[in-house]
N, CA and C of each residue as an Amber inpcrd file, in Angstrom:
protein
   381
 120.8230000  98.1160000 120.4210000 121.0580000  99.5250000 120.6830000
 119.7270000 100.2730000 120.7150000 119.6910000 101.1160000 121.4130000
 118.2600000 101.6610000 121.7170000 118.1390000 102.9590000 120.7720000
 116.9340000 103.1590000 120.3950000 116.2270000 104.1930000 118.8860000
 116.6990000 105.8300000 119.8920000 117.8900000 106.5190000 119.4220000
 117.8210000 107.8070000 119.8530000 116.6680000 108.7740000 119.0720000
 116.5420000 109.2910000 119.7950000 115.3120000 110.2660000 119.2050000
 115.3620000 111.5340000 119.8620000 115.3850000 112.6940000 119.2350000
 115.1120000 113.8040000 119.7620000 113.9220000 114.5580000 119.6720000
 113.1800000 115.3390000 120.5430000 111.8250000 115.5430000 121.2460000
 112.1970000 117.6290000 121.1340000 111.1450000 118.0100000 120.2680000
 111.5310000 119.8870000 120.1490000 109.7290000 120.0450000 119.8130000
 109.3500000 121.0490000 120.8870000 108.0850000 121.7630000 120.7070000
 107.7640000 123.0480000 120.5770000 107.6070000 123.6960000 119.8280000
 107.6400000 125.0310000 120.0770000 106.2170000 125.4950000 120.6330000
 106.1770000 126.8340000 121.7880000 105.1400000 126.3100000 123.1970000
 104.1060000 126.1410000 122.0860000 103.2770000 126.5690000 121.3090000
 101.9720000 126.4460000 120.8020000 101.8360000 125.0210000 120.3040000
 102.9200000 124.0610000 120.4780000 103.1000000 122.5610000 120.0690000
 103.3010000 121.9080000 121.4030000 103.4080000 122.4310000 122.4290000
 103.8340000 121.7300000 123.7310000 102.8780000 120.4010000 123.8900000
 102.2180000 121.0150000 124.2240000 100.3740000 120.0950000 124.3580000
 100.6920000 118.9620000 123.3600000 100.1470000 118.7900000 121.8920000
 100.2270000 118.1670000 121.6310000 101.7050000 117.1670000 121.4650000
 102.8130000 117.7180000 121.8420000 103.6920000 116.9800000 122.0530000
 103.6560000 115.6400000 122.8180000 102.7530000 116.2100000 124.1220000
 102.5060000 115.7150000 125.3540000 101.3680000 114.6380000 124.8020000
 100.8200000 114.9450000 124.2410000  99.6000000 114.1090000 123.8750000
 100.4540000 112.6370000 123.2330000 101.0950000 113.3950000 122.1270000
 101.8810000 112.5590000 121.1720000 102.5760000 110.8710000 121.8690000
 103.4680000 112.1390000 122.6420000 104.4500000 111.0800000 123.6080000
 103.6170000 110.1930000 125.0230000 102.6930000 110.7370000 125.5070000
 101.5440000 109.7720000 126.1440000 101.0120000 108.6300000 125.2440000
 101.0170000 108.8540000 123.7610000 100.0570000 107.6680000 123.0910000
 101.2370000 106.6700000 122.8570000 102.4530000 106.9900000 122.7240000
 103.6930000 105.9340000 122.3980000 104.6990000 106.1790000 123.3800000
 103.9520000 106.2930000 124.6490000 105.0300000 105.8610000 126.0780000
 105.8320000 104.8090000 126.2590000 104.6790000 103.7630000 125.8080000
 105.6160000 102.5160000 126.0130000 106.9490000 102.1500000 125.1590000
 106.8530000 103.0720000 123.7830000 107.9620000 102.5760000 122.9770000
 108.9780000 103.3340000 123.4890000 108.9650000 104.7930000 123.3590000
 109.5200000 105.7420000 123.3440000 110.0520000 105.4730000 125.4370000
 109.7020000 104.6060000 125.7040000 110.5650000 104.7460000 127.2980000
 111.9470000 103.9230000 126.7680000 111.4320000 102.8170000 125.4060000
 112.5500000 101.8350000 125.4500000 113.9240000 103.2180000 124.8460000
 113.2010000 104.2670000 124.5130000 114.5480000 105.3270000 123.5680000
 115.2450000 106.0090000 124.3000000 116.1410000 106.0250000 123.9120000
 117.5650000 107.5490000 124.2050000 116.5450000 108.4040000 123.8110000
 116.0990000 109.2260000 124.2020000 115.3290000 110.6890000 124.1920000
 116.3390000 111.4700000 124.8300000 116.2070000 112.6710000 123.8700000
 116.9420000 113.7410000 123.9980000 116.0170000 114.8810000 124.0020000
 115.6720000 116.3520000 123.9950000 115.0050000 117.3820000 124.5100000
 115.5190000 119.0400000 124.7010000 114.5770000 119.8860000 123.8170000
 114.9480000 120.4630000 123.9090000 114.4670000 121.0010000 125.6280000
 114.6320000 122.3800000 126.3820000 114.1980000 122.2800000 128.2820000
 112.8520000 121.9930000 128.4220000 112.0360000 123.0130000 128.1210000
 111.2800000 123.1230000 128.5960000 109.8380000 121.7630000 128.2500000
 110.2680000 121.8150000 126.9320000 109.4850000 120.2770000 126.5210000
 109.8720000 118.9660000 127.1670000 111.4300000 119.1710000 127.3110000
 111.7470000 117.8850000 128.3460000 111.5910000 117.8280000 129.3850000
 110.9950000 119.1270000 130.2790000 110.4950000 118.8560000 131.7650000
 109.1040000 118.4480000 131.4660000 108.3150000 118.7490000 130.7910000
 107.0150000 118.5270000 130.8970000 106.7870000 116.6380000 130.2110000
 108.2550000 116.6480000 129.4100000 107.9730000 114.8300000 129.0770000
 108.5620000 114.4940000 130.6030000 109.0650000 114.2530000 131.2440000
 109.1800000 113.9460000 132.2450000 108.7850000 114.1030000 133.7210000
 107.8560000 115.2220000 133.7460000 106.6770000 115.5450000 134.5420000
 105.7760000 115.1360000 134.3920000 104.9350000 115.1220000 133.0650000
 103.2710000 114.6940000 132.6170000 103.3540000 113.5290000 132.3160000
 104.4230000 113.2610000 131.4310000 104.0040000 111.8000000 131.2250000
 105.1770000 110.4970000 131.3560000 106.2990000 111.0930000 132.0680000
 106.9340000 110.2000000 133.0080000 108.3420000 109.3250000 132.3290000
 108.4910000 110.4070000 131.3100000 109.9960000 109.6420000 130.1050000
 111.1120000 110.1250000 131.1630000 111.8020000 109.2060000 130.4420000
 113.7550000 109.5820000 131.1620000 113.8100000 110.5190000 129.7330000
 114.6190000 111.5670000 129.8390000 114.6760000 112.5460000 128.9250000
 115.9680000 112.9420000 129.0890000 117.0720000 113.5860000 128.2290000
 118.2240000 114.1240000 128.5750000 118.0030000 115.8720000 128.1660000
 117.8660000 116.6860000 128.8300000 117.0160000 117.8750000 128.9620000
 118.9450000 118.5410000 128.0390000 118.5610000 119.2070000 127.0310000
 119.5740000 120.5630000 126.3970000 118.5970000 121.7740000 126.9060000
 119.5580000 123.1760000 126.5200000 118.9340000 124.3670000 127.1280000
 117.1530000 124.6330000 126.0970000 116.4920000 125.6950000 126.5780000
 115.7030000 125.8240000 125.5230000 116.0400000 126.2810000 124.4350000
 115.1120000 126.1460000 123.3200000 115.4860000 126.5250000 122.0820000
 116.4920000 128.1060000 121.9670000 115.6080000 128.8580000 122.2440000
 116.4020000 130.5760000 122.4400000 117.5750000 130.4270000 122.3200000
 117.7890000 129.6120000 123.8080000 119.0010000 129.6570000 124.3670000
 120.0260000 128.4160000 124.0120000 119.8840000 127.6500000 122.7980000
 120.8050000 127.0290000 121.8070000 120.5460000 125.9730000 121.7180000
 119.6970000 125.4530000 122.5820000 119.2400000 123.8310000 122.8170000
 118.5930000 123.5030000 121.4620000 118.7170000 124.0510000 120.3230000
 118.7300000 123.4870000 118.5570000 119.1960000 122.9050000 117.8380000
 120.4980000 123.9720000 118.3530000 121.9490000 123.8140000 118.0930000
 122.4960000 122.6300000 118.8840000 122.2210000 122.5130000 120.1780000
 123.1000000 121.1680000 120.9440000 122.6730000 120.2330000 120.3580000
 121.0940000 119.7480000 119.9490000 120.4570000 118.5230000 119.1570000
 121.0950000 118.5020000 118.0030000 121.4390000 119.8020000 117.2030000
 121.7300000 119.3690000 116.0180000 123.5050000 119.1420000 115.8340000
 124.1040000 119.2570000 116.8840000 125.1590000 118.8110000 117.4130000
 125.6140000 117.7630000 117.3910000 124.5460000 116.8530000 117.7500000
 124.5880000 115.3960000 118.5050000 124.0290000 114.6280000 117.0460000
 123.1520000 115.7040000 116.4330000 122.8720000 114.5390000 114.8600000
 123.9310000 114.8600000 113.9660000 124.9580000 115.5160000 114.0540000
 125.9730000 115.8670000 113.4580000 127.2060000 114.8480000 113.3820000
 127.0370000 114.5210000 115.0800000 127.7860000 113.2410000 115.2850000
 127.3140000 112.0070000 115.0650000 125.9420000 111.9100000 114.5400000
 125.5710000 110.5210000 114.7030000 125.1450000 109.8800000 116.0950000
 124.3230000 110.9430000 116.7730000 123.7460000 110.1560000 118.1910000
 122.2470000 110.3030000 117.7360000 122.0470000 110.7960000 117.2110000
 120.4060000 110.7110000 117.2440000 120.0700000 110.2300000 116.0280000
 118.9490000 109.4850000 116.1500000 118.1240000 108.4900000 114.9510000
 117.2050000 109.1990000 114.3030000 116.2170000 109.7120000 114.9410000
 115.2090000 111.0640000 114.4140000 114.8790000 112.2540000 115.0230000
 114.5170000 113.0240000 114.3910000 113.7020000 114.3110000 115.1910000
 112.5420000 114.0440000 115.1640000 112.1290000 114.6780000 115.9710000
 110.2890000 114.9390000 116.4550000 109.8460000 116.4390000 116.3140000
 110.1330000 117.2500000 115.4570000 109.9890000 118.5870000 115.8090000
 108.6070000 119.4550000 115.4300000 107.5160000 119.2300000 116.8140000
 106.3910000 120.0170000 116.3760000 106.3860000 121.5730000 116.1210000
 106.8320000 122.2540000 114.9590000 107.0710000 123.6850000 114.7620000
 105.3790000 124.2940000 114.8510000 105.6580000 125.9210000 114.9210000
 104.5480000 126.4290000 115.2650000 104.4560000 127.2340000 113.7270000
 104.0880000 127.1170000 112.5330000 104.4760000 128.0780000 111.3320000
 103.8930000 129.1580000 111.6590000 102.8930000 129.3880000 112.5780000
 102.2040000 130.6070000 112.4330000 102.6770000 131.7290000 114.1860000
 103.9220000 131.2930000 114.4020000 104.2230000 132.0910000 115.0410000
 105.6000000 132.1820000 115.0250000 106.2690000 134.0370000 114.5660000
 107.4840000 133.4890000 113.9030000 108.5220000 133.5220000 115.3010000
 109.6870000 133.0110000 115.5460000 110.5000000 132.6490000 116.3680000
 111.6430000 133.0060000 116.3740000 112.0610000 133.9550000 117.3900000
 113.6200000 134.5320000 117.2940000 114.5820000 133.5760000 117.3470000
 115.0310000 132.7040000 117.0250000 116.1020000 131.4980000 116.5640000
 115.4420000 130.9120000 115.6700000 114.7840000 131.2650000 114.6660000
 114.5500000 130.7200000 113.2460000 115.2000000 130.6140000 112.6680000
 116.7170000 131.0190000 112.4090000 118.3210000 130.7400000 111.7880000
 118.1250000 128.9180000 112.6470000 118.4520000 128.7140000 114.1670000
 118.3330000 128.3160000 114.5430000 117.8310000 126.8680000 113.9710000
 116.6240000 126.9560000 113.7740000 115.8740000 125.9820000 113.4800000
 115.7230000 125.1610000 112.4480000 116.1220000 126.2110000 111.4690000
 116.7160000 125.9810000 109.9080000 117.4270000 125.5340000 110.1180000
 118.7060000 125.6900000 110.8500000 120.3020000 124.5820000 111.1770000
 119.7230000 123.4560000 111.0880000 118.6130000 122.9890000 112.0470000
 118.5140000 121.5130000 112.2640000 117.7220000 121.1270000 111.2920000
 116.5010000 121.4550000 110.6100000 116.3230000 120.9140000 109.8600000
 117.2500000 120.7180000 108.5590000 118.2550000 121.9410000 108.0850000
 119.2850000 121.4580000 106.9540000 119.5690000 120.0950000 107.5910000
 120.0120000 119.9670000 108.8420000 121.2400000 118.8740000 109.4550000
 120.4870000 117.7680000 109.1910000 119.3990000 117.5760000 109.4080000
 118.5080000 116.4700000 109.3400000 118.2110000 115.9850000 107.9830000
 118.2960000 117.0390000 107.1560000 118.5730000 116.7920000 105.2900000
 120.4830000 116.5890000 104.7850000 120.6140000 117.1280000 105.2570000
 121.9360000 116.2920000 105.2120000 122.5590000 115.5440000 105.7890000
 122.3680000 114.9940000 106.5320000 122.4810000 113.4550000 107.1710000
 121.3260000 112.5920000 106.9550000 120.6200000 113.0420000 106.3370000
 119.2950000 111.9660000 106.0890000 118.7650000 111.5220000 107.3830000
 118.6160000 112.2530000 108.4710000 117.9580000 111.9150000 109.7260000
 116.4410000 111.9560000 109.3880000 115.5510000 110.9180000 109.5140000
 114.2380000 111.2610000 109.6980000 113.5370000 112.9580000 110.2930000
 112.7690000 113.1860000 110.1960000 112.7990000 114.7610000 110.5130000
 111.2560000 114.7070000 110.6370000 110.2930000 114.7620000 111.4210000
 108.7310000 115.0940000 111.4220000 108.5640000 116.6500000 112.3870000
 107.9690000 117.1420000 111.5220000 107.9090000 118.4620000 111.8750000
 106.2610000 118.9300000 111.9690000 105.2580000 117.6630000 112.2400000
 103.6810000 117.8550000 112.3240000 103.2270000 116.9750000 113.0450000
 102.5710000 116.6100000 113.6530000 101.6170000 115.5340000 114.1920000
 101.4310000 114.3950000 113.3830000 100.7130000 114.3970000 112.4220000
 100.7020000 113.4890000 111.4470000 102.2580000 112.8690000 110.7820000
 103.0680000 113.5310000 110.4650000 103.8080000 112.7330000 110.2860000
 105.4200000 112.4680000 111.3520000 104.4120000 112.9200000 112.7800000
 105.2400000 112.3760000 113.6420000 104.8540000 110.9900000 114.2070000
 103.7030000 110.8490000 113.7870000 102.7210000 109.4030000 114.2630000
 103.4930000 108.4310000 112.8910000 103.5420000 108.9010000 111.7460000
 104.0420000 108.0940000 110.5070000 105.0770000 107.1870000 111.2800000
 106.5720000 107.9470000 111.8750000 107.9330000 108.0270000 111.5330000
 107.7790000 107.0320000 112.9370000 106.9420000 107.4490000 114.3730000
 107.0930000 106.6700000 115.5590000 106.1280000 105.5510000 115.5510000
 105.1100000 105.0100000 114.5860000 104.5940000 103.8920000 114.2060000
 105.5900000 103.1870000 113.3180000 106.4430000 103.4830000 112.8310000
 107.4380000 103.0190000 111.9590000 108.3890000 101.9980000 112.4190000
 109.3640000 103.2600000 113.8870000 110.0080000 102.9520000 114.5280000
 109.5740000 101.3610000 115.5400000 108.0620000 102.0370000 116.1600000
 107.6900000 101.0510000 117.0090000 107.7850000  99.5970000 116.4480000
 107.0880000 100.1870000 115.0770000 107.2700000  98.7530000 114.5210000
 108.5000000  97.7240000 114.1600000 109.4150000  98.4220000 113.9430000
 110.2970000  97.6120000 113.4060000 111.3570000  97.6230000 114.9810000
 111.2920000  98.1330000 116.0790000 111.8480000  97.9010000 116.9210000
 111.2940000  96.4700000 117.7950000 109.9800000  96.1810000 117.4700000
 108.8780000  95.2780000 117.8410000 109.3280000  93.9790000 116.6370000
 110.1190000  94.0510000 115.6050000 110.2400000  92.6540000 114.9140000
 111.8200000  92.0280000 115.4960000
């Protein structure tokens, strides 16, 4: 069964999203990737993932991810947050990270320990 994973940038995280998902293309093509819009056009523009695009954040695509980890479709989040810029769906965002603490979904919400959680994955998808 293939590693679902869901992919959320908020724009001042876009970039390095892009960076992120360029350095572990090769794993992350073998995943169900999921997305919030606008980050999932640019993974699938810049650096060439199959992505399943939800609306943007604003507009509930938080809520649809945290939907789908509600049901048990997604394996982890990827969520590069911006702390220093505050965000009108910050209720929002809080949903998914509770959801991700109460379902015990992996949850990386930085660079660093989004490299932890997808060196993890790679690895043990690789034994």
């Amino acid at each position: 069964m293939k590693t679902r994973i869901a992919l959320i940038a908020h724009d001042k995280k876009k970039d390095d999203m892009i960076a992120l998902a360029s350095e572990y293309k090769a794993f992350l093509s073998t995943c169900q990737l999921v997305a919030t819009g606008t980050t999932g056009g640019r993974l699938t523009n810049e650096v060439g993932l199959t992505v399943d695009r939800k609306h943007s954040g604003p507009f509930g695509g938080d809520l649809q991810i945290g939907s789908l980890l509600v049901e048990g479709q997604i394996d982890c989040v990827i969520f590069l947050r911006d702390p220093m810029t505050p965000q009108p769906h910050e209720p929002d965002i809080n949903a998914l990270v509770r959801a991700c603490d109460v379902h015990n979904t992996p949850c990386a919400t930085n660079v660093a320990s989004a490299h932890l959680v997808l060196s993890q994955l790679q690895q043990t998808a690789a034994q």
